[in-house]
N, C-alpha and C positions, 0 to 999 in steps of 0.2 A: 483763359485768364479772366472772361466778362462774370464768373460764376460764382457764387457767395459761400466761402472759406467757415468750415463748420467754427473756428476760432475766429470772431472779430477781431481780435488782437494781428495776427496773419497777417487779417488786410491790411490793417494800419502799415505794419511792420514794412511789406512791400508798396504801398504808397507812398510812406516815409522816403525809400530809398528812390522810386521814381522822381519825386518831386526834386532831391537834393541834386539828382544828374542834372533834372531843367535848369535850377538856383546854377548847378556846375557851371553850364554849358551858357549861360546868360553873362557872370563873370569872364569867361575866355570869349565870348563878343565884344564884351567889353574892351579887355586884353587887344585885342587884333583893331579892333575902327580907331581908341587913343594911339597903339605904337605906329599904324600908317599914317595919323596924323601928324604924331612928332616928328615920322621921318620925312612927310611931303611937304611942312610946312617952319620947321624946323623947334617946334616946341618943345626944351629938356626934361621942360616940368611933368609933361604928361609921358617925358619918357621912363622920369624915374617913378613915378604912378604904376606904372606896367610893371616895372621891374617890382618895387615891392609890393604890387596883388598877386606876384607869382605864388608868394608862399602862403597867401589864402586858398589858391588853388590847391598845392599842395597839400595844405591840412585841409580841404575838403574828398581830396581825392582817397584819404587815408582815413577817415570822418566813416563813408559811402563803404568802404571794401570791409573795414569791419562790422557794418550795420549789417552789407550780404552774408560775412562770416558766420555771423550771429541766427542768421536768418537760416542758414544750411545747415546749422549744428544744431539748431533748435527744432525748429521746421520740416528739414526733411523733403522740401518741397521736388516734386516732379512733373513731366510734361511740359504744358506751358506756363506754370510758373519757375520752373527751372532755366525755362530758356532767359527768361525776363532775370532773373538774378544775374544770371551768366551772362547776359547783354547785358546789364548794367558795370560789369565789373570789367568786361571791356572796352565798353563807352568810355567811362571814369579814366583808363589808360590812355584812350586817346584824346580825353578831351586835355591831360595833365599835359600831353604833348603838345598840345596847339597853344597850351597856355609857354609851354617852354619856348617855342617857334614864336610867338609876339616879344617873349622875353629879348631874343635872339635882335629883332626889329628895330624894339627900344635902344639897346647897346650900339648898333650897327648907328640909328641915328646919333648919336653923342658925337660917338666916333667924326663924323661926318659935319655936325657945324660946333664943334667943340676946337676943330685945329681950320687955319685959315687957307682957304680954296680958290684955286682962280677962277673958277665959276661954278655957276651949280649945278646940281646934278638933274638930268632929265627922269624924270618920275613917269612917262606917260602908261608904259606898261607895268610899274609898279601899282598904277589907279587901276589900270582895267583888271591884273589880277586880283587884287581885294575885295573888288568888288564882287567877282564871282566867287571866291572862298567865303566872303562872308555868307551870299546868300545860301551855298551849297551848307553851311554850318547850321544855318537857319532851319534849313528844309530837313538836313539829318535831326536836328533838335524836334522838329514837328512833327518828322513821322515815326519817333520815337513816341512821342507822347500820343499819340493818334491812331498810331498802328497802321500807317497810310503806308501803302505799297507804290501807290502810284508815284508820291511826291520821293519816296527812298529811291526809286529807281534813276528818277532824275539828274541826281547826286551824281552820280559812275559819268552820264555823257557831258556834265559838267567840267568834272576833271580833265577831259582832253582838251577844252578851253582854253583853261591853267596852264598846259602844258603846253600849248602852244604860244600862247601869250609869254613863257620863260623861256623858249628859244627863241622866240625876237626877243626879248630882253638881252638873250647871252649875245646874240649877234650881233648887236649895239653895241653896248660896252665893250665888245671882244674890239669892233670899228674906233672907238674911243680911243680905246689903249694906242693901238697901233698907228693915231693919224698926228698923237700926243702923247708921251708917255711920263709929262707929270702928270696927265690923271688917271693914271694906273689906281693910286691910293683909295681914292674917292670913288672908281667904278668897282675897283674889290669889295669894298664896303656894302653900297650900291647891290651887287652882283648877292653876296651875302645875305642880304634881305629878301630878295626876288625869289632867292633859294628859300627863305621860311615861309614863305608866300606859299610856294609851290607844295612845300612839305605840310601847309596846313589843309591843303585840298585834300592831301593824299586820309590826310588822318579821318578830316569830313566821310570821303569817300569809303571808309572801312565801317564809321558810323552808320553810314547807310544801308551797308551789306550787313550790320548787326541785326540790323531790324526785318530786314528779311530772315534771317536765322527766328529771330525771337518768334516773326508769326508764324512761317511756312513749316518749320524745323528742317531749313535746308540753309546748308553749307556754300555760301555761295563765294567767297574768299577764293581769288587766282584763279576765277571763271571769267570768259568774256562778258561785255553786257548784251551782247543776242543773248547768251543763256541767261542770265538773270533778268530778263527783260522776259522770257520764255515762262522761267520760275514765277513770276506771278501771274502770268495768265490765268 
């Protein structure tokens, strides 16, 4: 893919497209650090923000997949700039996703200091997993654009993190419900968001196994991370 395209126009054309998944992927950051903020702190303003840059996302996600279109009908491209098309065009689905998963965040907050509560809700494992989804978003966004194996790989051990971090979440609020059950409402709520939390690692994490496909041209999707940790060696 580092090799100079007998058409200038080519390069452009997949530069264009690279660049617009970063512009992508820097909006649904966006998306994700304002809706944890509305929901840990309780600000509407920045919930309804999130909710309507979903659908800048959306029309960039649909912006991106026909510039690839155009680029495979015209182009013709194989090897390693097929992989890189093909990455980008499953990037662009998952980033639409993460941007849907903050949407999810924003609403759950409303919800949440919009009707009155007898106390608030405990956010401690809603902080520590954002913080690791953000960063895991970060790092798939890098090594996309870097072609870093190293930093992609990181991604996968990341998400057990997540995962753990949302079963004490569930175990809490499951403790909540059952010690008091008016805040059933507010821990479903609560519990809801935890889950977009959760489901935005996941997507992270499929980003990162893209970019193993794009360099290596290996499939690495529904493999442990010993193998994929093995795959870049």
């Amino acid at each position: 893919m580092q090799h100079e395209h007998t058409s200038k126009q080519f390069d452009a054309e997949l530069e264009t497209v690279r660049s617009r998944v970063l512009q992508m992927g820097g909006l649904v950051e966006e998306q994700i650090v304002d809706a944890v903020e509305a929901l840990i702190v309780g600000k509407l303003e920045l919930a309804d923000e999130v909710i309507a840059k979903d659908l800048e996302v959306n029309a960039m996600e649909v912006e991106i997949d026909e510039g690839c279109a155009h680029i495979i009908a015209r182009r013709q491209p194989t090897a390693g700039d097929l992989r890189m098309v093909m990455t980008v065009i499953k990037t662009i689905t998952d980033l639409e996703r993460i941007g849907d998963e903050a949407e999810k965040i924003a609403r759950m907050s409303k919800l949440i200091y919009q009707s009155d509560r007898l106390s608030a809700p405990r956010f401690t494992e809603i902080k520590i997993m954002s913080g690791i989804v953000l960063e895991m978003l970060r790092k798939s966004l890098d090594a996309f654009a870097r072609l870093d194996l190293a930093a992609a790989v990181q991604v996968p051990r990341q998400d057990m993190e997540v995962d753990e971090a949302f079963r004490s979440a569930l175990r809490h609020l499951i403790t909540f419900m059952m010690e008091d059950p008016r805040t059933i409402s507010t821990s479903l709520e609560v519990l809801f968001a935890a889950k977009a939390i959760e489901r935005i690692g996941d997507h992270a994490k499929n980003m990162s196994e893209y970019v193993v496909y794009m360099v290596k041209g290996k499939d690495v999707r529904h493999t442990s991370l010993e193998e994929i940790e093995r795959e870049i060696e």
